[in-house]
C-alpha positions as CSV (number, residue, x, y, z in Angstrom):
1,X,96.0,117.5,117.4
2,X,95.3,117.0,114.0
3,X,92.1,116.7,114.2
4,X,91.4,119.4,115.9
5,X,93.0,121.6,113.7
6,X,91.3,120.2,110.7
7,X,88.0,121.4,112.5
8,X,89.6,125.2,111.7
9,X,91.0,124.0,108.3
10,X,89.0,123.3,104.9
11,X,91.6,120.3,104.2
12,X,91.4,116.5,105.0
13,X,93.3,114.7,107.4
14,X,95.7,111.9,105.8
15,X,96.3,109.4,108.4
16,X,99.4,106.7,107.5
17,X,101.3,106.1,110.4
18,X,101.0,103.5,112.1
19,X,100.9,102.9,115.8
20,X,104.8,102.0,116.3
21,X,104.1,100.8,120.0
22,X,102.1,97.3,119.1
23,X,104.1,94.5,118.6
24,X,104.4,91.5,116.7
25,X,101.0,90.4,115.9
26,X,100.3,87.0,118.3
27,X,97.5,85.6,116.2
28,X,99.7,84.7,113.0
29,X,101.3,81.6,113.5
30,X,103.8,79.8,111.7
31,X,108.1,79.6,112.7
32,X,109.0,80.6,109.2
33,X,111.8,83.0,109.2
34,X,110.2,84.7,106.2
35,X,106.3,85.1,107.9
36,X,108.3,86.9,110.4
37,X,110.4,89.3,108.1
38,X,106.6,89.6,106.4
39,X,104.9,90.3,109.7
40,X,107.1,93.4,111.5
41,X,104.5,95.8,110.7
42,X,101.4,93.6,112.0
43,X,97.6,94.3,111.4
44,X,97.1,95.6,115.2
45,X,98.9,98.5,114.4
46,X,97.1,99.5,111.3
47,X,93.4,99.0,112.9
48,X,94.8,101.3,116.1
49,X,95.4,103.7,113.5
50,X,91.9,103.7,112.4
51,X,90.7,103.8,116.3
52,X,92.9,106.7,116.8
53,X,92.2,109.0,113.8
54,X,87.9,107.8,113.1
55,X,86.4,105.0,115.5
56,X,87.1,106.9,119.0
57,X,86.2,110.3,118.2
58,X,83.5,112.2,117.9
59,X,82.0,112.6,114.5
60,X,81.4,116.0,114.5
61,X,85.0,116.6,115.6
62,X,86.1,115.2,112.4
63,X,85.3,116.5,109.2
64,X,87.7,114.6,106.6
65,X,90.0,111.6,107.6
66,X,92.1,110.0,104.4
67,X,93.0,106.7,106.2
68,X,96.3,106.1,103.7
69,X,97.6,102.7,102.7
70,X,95.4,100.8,105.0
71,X,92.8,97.7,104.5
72,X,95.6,96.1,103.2
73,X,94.3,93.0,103.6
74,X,93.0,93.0,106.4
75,X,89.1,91.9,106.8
76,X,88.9,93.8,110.4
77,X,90.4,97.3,109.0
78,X,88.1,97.7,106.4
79,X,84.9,96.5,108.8
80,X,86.3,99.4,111.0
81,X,86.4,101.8,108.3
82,X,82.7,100.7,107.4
83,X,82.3,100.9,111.2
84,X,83.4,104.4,111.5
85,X,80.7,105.9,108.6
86,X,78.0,104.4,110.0
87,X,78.4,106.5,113.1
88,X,78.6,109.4,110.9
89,X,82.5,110.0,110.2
90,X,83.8,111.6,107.1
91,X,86.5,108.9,106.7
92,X,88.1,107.3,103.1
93,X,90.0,104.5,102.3
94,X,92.8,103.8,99.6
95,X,94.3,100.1,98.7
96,X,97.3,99.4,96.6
97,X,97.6,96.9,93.2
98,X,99.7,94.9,95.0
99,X,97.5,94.0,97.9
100,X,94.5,92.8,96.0
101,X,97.0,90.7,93.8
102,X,99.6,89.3,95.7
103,X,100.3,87.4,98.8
104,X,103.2,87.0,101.6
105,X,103.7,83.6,99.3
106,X,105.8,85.0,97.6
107,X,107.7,86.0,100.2
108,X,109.0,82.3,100.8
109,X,111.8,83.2,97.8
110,X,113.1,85.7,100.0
111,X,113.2,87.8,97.1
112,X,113.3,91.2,98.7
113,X,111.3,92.7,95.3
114,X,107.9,91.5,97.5
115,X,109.1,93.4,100.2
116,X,106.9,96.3,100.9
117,X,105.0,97.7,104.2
118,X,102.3,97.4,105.4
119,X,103.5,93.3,104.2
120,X,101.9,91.1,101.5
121,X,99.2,88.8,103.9
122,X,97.1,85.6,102.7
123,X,94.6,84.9,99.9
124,X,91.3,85.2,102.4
125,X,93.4,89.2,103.0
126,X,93.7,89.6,99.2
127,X,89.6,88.5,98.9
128,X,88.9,90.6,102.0
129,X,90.4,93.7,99.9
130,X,88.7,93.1,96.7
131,X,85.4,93.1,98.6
132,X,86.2,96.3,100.0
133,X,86.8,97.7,96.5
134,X,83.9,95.9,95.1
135,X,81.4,97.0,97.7
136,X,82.4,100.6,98.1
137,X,84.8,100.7,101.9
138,X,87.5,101.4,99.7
139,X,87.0,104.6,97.7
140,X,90.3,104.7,95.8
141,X,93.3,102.7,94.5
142,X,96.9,104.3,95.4
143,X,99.6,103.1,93.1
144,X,102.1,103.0,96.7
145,X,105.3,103.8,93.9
146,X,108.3,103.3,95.3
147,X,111.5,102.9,93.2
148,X,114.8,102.0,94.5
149,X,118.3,101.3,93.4
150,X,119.1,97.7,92.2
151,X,121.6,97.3,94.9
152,X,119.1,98.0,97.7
153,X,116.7,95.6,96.4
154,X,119.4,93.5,96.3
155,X,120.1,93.2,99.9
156,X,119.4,90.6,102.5
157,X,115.4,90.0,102.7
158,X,115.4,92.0,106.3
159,X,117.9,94.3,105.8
160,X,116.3,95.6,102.0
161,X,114.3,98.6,101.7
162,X,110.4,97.9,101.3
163,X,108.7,99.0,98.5
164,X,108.2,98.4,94.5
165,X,107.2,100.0,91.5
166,X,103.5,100.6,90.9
167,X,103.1,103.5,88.2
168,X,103.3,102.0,85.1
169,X,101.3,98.9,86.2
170,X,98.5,100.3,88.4
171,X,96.0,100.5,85.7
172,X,96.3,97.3,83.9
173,X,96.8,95.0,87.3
174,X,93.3,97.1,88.2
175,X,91.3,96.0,84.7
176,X,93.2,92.5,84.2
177,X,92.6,91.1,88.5
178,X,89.4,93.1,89.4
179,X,86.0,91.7,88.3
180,X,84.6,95.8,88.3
181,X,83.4,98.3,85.1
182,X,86.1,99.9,83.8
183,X,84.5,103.2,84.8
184,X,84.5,101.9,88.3
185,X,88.1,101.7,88.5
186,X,88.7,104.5,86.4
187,X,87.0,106.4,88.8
188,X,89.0,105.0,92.1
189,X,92.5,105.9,90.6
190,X,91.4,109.6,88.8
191,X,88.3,111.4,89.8
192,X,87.5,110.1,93.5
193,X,91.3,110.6,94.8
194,X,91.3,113.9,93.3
195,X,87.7,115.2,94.8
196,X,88.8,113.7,98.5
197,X,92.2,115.7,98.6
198,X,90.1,118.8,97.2
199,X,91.6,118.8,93.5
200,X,88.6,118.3,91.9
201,X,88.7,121.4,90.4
202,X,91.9,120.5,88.5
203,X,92.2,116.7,88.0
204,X,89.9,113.6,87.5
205,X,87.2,116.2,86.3
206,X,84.8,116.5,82.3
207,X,87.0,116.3,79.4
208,X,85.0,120.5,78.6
209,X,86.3,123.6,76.8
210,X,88.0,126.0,79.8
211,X,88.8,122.5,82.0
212,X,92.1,122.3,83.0
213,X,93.8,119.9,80.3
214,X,95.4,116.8,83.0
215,X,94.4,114.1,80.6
216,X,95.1,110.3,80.2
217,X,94.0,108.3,77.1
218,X,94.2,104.8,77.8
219,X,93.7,101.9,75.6
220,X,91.8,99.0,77.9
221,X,92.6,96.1,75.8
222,X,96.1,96.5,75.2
223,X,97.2,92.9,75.9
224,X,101.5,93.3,77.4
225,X,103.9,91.5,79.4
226,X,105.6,93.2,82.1
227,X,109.2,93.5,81.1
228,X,111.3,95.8,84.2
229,X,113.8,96.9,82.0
230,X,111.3,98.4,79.2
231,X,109.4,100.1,82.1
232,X,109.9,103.9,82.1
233,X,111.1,104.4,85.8
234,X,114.9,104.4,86.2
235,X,114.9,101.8,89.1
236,X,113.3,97.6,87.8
237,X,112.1,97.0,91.1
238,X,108.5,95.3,89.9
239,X,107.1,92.6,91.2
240,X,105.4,91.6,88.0
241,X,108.1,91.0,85.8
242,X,106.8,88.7,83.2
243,X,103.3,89.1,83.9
244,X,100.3,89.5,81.4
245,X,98.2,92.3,82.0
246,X,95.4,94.2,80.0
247,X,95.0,97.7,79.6
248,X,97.6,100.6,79.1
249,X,97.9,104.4,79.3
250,X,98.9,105.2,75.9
251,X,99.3,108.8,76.4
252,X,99.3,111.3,79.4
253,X,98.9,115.6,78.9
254,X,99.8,117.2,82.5
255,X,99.0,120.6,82.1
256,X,98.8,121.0,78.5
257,X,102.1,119.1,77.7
258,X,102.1,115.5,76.5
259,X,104.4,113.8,79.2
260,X,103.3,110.6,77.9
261,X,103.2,109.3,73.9
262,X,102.6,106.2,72.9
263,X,103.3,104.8,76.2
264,X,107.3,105.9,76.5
265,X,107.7,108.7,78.6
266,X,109.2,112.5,77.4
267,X,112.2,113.5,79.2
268,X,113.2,116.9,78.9
């Protein structure tokens, strides 16, 4: 249905659901209780989602279709996206920090910080995503931010929330892990979001007299260590605590306003 109303609409299509009917995925093995816990969302379900919403329709039936959170990790999701264009649909793809730098490893702790969905998968997943930001599938990085109380996160590995900070670390984890020009990335987390979701006109556009003044002045060889309790969300749930990363927005304007100085945030 949403397809078809985005043929009468001049918006795109964000598809991030996934198809709750597939089960657990048979081709990972392994009897570890934590692959399990790692594995309820499984890559069948995200590469239905991309049949459903841009491999089995027609491609002039579909104009713009955002597939959300997806190629996360998985080799075969982002061949389908690459799949999909080539028989002419509009589609894009976004990928998240922590799925180009982090694997369900971590996951052995059964520390419930790496929990987050769609899961962490293996190093040949990470590499799979990094070529599809290297070689253009992947059109933009999403930081997936998702802050929640210390006492969730400090619940049983299966019975925790999923989800971790990714705001304040996007950036650098993008510049420090990924072997790309800075304008490259710059571009996958500012200008190319903004122009698929239609903001184009306000965001990720020239720095020009009369443009809209949503700016960020970054510094790319800040050298920091993540430290969760000097991070400017009100939740610590990051991943990266202790973890050397390059590059830093040093200060953010949103409509004018400086929201950002000298990388602390302004609270009103």
């Amino acid at each position: 249905m949403a397809m078809v109303d985005r043929s009468q609409q001049n918006a795109p299509v964000s598809a991030a659901d996934l198809d709750r009917m597939v089960g657990p995925d048979p081709h990972r093995p392994g009897p570890a209780r934590w692959r399990l816990l790692t594995e309820s969302v499984p890559v069948w379900a995200i590469i239905g989602q991309i049949g459903a919403e841009g491999g089995t329709t027609e491609p002039d039936a579909i104009s713009d279709v955002v597939i959300a959170d997806v190629a996360k990790g998985y080799d075969v999701s982002i061949d389908a996206v690459r799949a999909a264009r080539a028989r002419g649909v509009a589609v894009t793809a976004e990928v998240t920090p922590h799925h180009f730098t982090l694997t369900h490893a971590e996951c052995a702790s059964y520390d419930p910080v790496f929990k987050v969905n769609p899961p962490l998968r293996t190093d040949a997943d990470v590499a799979a995503v990094r070529t599809g930001l290297a070689d253009g599938v992947v059109d933009a990085i999403a930081t997936d931010h998702a802050p929640h109380t210390q006492e969730a996160k400090e619940q049983a590995f299966d019975e925790a929330p999923p989800g971790m900070l990714g705001l304040e670390t996007a950036l650098a984890l993008a510049l420090t892990e990924l072997d790309l020009p800075v304008a490259t990335i710059l571009g996958m987390l500012s200008w190319r979001p903004a122009a698929i979701v239609g903001l184009g006109d306000t965001h990720g556009g020239p720095i020009a007299v009369g443009r809209p003044s949503n700016l960020c002045v970054i510094d790319p060889e800040a050298a920091w260590v993540v430290e969760p309790s000097a991070l400017a969300s009100r939740s610590r749930n990051t991943p990266y605590a202790g973890r050397k990363l390059t590059g830093r927005v040093r200060h953010t304007i949103l409509r004018g306003e400086p929201v950002v100085v000298d990388a602390e945030a302004v609270r009103a």
